[in-house]
N, C-alpha and C positions, 0 to 999 in steps of 0.2 A: 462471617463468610469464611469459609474450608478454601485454602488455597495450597497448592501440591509442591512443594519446595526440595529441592536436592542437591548431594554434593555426589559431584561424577556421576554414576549409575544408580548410586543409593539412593531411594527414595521415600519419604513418610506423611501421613496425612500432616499437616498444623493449623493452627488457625491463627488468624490474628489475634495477638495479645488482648485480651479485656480489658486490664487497667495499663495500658500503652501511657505511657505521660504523656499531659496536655503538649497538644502543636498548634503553631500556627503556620499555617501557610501562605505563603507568600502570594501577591495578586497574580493572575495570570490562569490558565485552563489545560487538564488535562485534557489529551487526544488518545482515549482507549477506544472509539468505534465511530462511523461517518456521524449515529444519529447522534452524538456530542454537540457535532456541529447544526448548531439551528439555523434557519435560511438566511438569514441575516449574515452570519460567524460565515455560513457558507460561502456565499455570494461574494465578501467580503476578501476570503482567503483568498480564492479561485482568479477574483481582480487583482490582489497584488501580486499572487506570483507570477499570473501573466506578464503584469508590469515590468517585474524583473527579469523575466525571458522574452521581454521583447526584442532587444540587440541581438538575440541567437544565444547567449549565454548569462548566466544570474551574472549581476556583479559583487565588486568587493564594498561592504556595507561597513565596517570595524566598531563604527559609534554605535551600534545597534544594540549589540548584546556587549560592549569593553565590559569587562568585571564579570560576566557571569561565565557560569560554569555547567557545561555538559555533559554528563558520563553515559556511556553506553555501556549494555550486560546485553551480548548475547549467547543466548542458550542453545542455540542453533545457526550451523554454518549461513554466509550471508558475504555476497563482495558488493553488489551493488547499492542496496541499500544502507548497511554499515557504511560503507566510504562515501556515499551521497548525504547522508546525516554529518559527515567528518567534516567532509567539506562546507558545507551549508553554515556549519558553525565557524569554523576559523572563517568564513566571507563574512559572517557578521560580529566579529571578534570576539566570539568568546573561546573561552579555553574549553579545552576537549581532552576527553579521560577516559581509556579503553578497560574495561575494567571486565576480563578473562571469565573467573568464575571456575577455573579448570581447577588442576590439581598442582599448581605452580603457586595456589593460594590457601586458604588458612580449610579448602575446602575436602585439602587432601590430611588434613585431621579431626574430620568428622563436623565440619559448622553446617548448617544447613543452607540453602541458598536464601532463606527468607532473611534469614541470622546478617547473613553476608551483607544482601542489599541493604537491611535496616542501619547495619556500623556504617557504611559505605554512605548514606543520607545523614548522618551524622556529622560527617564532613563537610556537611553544606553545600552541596552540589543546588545548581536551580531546578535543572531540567534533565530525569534518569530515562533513557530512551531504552524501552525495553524488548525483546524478542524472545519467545518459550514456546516450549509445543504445547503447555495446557492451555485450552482456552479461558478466558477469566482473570490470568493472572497479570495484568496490567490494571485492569479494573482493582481487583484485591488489594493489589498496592496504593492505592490511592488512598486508602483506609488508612495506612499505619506509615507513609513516608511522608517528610516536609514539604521533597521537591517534586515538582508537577512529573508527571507519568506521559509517556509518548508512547503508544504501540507498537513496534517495527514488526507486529504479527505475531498473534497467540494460537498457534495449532492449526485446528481448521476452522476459524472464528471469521479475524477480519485482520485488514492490511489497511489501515485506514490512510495513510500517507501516500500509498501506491494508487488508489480507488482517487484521490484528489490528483497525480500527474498523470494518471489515464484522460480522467476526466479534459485535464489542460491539454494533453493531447489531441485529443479531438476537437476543443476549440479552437484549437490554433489552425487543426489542418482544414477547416471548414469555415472559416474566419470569422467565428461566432463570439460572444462575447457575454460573459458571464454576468456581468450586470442585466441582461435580459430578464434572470431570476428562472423560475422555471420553463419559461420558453427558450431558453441557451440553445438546446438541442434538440427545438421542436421539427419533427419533419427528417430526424438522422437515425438510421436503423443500424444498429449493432450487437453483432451476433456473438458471442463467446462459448466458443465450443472446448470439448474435452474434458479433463478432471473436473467437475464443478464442485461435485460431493463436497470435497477434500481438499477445495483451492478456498485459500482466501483470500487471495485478490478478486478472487466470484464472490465471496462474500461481501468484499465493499463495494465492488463497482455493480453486484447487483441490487444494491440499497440507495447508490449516489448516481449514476447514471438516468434513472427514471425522474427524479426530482428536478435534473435539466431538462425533460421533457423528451428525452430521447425515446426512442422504442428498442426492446432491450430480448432478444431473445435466446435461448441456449439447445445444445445441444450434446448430446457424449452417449457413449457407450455402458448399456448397462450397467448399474456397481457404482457408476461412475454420475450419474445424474440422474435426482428423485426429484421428477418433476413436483409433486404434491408438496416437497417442503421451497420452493420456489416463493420468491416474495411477490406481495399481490402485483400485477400489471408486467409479472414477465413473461412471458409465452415461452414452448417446448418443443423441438422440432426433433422427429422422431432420426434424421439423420443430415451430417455434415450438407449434403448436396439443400437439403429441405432447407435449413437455418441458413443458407449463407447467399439464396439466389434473391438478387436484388439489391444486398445491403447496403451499407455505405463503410462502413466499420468492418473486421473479422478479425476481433480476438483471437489465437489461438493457447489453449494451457497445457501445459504440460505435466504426465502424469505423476501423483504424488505418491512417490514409493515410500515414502519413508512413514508414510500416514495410512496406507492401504492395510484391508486387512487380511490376515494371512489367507484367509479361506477363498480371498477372491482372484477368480482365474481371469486371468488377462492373454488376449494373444501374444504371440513374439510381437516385436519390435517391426518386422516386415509386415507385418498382417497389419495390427493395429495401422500403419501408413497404409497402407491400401485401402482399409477400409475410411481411417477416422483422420487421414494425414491432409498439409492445404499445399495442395501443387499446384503449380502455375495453370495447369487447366483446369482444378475446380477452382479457382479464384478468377477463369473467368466468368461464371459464374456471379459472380456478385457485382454492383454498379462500376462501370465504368472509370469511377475516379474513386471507388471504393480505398482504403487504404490498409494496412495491415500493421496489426499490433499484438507483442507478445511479453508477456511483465519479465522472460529470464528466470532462471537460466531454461536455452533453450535443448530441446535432445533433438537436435539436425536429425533427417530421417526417418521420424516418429513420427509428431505431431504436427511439421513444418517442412516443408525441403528447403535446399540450399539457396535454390533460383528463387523461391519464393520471401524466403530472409532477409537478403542481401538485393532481391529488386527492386525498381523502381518505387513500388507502392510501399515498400516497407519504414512505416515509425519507430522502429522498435528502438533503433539508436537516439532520435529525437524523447522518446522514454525517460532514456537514462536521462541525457539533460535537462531535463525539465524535473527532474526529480530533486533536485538539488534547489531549484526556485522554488517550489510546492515544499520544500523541508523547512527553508530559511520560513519561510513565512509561518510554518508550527512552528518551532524554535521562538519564533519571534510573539506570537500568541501563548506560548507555553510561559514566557516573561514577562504578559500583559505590556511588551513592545513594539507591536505588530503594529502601530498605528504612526510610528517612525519609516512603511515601510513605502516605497510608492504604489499608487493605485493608478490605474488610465480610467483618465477623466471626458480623452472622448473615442468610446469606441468604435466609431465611424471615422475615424481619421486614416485614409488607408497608408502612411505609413506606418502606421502600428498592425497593420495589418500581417500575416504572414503567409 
């Protein structure tokens, strides 16, 4: 498998080595995309990080992960994510290792990044948490590193860590409960509008979302969402007002400039709001006790207004926290530890409820 590896700006085809010396890897599973996780592994995750966001915040776990080691490479800017994986680890004590990639490393004399990462797994790290813009290349590394692979997002692929605290989002604010299995979010319609093409956080939550039973539909502005490569059972609403009346849910995404391509014309920033933006009056629009959700970063203005962010119905904050209990628990499966983690044992118990 051809995976695209660089130092700075420079960039060259490589492949993984042929005669790579024999490895073993250590027990535990990579998390390169949602379908990794089988309904079991699913159901299974989604329980315990609830578990540990049940008090309102993950807690401090140490014996979980004491002794292992977590490094992170990302290839592309990142606060929430990057620091919700930082955190997630020192709460279950493992040691944590920021590992740049720029030109303050061996990268600003010509190593390649594949070069980097492989020295860098030499060192025995357990768990290398990775973020790139090409898609695949978390998968690829699984080929030729010791320690398990985590996604923090490959391009316009998948976000697979983000797609599982969306998910807990929704269980939480609905007070549903994952051990249901695929009826978790039977009967909850949510809509995700905007960038889809080119989000991929639409790419996980449009893979993980339907498998709890939810009803999942999208909508965006030309350029911007092809409904034909759409996963089976998601619907297409030809516009924001269309996708969001009734829902229960309204993702909103934000557009991905840094992934667009040049040739495609996009209105100003006022336009795109008028036509494709969620204001407090097309949100009311949607159900009642609908709620609003946005993965970050957000362009106030655009795709969301202010009143709309910042009120009453918005999760977007409860997001971030719940990210950090959805991480511990990969971290904790990426060291075949996950089973030290807690789980609710009765989901009907309405002080677990939220």
């Amino acid at each position: 498998m051809s995976v695209s590896a660089f130092s700075g700006e420079r960039r060259s085809d490589v492949r993984v080595p042929v005669e790579a010396p024999a490895r073993s890897r250590p027990a535990g599973a990579d998390l390169c995309e949602i379908a990794d996780l089988d309904d079991d592994a699913l159901f299974d995750a989604l329980s315990r990080a609830q578990a540990l966001a049940v008090d309102g915040a993950a807690p401090h776990l140490p014996e979980v992960l004491r002794g292992r080691t977590v490094l992170v490479h990302f290839g592309e800017p990142s606060t929430r994510t990057r620091m919700s994986f930082e955190i997630a680890a020192r709460r279950l004590g493992a040691d944590f290792v920021a590992f740049a990639g720029d030109h303050s490393t061996s990268a600003a004399k010509g190593e390649t990044l594949l070069d980097a990462v492989r020295n860098v797994d030499a060192m025995g790290p357990d768990v290398i948490v990775v973020r790139e813009r090409h898609e695949g290349w978390p998968r690829a590394l699984t080929e030729c590193l010791r320690a398990r692979v985590v996604n923090a997002g490959d391009g316009c692929n998948e976000h697979p860590t983000q797609g599982l605290l969306d998910a807990l989002t929704i269980l939480e604010a609905f007070g549903r409960s994952p051990q249901d299995g695929d009826r978790s979010l039977r009967g909850v319609r949510v809509a995700i509008c905007g960038d889809i093409a080119h989000s991929r956080v639409a790419g996980s939550d449009l893979r993980l979302l339907p498998r709890l039973g939810a009803e999942v539909i999208v909508a965006g502005p030309a350029g911007l969402v092809d409904p034909s490569a759409l996963p089976p059972g998601v619907a297409y609403a030809p516009s924001l007002e269309a996708a969001i009346t009734g829902v229960d849910v309204v993702m909103m995404l934000r557009i991905q400039r840094e992934r667009l391509p040049t040739a495609l014309d996009l209105p100003s920033d006022a336009a795109y709001h008028a036509l494709w933006g969620l204001s407090s009056a097309r949100l009311e629009l949607a159900a009642p006790h609908a709620i609003v959700m946005h993965p970050g970063p957000m362009n106030r203005g655009v795709e969301i207004a202010d009143a709309v962010a910042d009120g009453p119905r918005s999760r977007i904050l409860r997001q971030v926290a719940l990210g950090v209990a959805a991480r511990m628990v990969v971290l904790a499966r990426a060291c075949d530890r996950h089973a030290l983690l807690p789980i609710r044992s009765n989901p009907q118990d309405p002080r677990e409820l939220r």
